[in-house]
C-alpha positions, 0 to 999 in steps of 0.5 A: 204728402197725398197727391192733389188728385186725392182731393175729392176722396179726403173731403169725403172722408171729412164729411164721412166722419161727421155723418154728412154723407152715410156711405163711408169711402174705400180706405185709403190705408190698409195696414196688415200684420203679416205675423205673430212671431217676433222674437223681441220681448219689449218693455213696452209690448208683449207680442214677443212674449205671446209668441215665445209662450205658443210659438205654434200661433203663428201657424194660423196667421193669413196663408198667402193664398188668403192674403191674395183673395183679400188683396183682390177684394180691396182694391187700390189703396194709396198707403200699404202699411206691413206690422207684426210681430216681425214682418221679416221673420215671415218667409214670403213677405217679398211675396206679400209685397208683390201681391199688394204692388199687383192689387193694391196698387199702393203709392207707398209702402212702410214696414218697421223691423227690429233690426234682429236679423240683418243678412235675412232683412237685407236679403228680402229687402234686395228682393222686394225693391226688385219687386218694386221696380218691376212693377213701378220703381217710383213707389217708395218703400220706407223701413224703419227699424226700431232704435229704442235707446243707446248702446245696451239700453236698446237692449234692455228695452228691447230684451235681446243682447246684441240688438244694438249691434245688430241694429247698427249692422241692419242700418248700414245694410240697407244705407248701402244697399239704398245705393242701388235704389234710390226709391229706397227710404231708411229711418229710424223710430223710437218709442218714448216710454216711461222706461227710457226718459232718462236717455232721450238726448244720447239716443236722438244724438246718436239716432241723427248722427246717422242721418236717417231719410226720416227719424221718428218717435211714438209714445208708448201706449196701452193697445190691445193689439199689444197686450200690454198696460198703461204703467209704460205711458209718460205724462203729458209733461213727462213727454213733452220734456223729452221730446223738447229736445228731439222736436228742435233737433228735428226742426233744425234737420228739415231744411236738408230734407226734400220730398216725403222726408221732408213733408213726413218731418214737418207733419211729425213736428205737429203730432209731437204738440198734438200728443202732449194736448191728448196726453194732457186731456186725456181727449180727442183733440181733434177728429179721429179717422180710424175706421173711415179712412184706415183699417188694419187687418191682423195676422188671424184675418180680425179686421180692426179700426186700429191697433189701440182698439183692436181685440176690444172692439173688432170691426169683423172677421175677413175669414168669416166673411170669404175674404171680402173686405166690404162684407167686413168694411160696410157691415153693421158692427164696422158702423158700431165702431165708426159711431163709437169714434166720432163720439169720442169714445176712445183718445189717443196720440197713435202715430199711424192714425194721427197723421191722417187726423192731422191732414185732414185738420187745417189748422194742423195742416196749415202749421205743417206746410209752414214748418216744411217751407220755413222750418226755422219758424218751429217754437215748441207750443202747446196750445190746446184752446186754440185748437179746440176754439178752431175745431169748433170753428170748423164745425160750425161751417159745417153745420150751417151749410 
């Protein structure tokens, strides 16, 4: 959960993304995709295969000496969020990672891996928690490898044999090595798509078996950062029906929790009700602050509002603006996008966006800091006419002052 002194910046951010106020605020999360490579080939993306087609792609990615410049053009920011392909097939992510503690400054830091290589993510997990502690060792740094289903099925959803076994051995790794730093956090994500409904529960049983710090789930969705379809995207009843299970074994699990794991569950509690609402709808349930409070910058250096909407509405090209991120971030086609967003152009229940909708959604949040303090007063709903009723409330606050 943000600190109290970031107060002032989110209320800007709500007035921003209502054109209250015209200049938009330095972001509060960057995410970047280190790579192209990965060597997974997913049922639900198809970065893998990209790359398995051109492996040479992957030489165009940011060298780190570009990565610096942008760092240092950017600023602080309080989240620094790592993608791929495969963060940890890149040989200097542990660079990367001193490079943001030395410009960006982030409070936290969040990468996901495959779990492919478990000695080699081991290795340069030890390097950057050093990293880490040498330069502030209360930020936390949050690993997620993907756990997509039980025994063979992850993977076949996953389209490497021995990924589960290799997922496991990952796991373990980092639980031991978590030991030596308790800044350390490892969760596990699922993506729910409509290749793996039948075998939800096993998964969740088995995922919180493991006690994670934090256990997620993500519906799988057309992005074009993935080059992939929508045939992988449940129903809203299909998703809702999977996830009944896992929101109520969650719910039951946050009481054990403290801190961020428990704030990030109970915010999670919501995004699952939320989701069902915009895959329902088809809508933007509520407001949506990618490209306001968020960007994400890819491997090629593309600046983007989101991973959805990514290649097909760019918001411009930190190469071709000599790595100055606020060329790019307060330049007329950035503005296009953000236009674009408020006019509800685009819908959809992407995790990373989502959360910073909710936080900046009071009903939303008012649900979640009644599930972290009374976790036992989470009961699965879906009240979409409520939440556009309160929406619409709030808005006309706004309008009238």
């Amino acid at each position: 959960m943000p600190p109290l002194s970031t107060i002032p910046k989110f209320i800007g951010y709500f007035l921003a993304n209502r054109n209250i106020i015209k200049k938009t605020p330095r972001p509060y999360q960057i995410t970047l995709s280190v790579t192209t490579a990965c060597q997974s080939l997913c049922k639900s993306c198809n970065i893998g295969l990209e790359y398995q087609k051109n492996p040479a792609s992957a030489k165009d990615d940011l060298t780190i000496d570009e990565i610096e410049k942008m760092f240092k053009s950017i600023g602080p920011v309080y989240f620094f969020n790592i993608s791929g392909g495969e963060p940890y097939l890149r040989s200097d992510l542990p660079q990367i990672v001193e490079l943001a503690c030395k410009y960006l400054k982030p409070r936290v830091i969040h990468t996901p891996t495959n779990a492919l290589t478990p000695g080699v993510i081991e290795r340069k997990t030890r390097e950057i928690m050093e990293i880490i502690k040498k330069y502030d060792p209360s930020v936390p740094y949050t690993i997620k490898p993907s756990f997509d289903g039980y025994g063979t099925k992850h993977d076949e959803l996953r389209g490497v044999k021995g990924n589960f076994d290799k997922l496991n051995d990952t796991y373990k790794r980092l639980k031991i090595l978590q030991k030596d730093f308790p800044n350390l956090h490892v969760g596990l994500g699922t993506v729910i798509s409509k290749n793996n409904l039948d075998v939800i529960k096993p998964t969740v049983d088995y995922a919180l078996s493991l006690e994670p710090d934090t256990y997620i789930n993500e519906v799988a969705e057309e992005r074009s950062e993935m080059f992939n379809t929508s045939s992988i995207t449940p129903s809203a009843e299909e998703y809702k029906k999977a996830t009944d299970y896992f929101s109520q074994e969650v719910s039951k699990k946050i009481k054990n929790k403290s801190g961020l794991s428990r704030i990030t569950q109970a915010f999670r509690l919501v995004y699952y009700d939320l989701t069902v609402d915009i895959l329902k709808t088809k809508s933007q349930v509520i407001p949506c602050y990618a490209s306001t409070i968020s960007a994400h910058i890819n491997a090629k250096g593309q600046v983007w509002a989101c991973s959805i909407l990514a290649y097909d509405k760019p918001m411009g090209d930190i190469r071709k603006a000599g790595y100055d991120f606020y060329k790019v971030w307060y330049s007329n086609q950035a503005e296009k996008v953000r236009k674009s967003i408020r006019n509800k152009e685009c819908a959809c229940p992407m995790a990373n966006a989502a959360y910073y909708n909710m936080m900046l959604h009071p009903p939303s949040v008012f649900k979640a800091v009644k599930y972290f303090l009374f976790p036992n007063s989470y009961k699965r709903t879906n009240s979409l006419e409520n939440s556009k009723v309160e929406d619409k409330k709030i808005d006309i606050a706004i309008e009238s002052n």
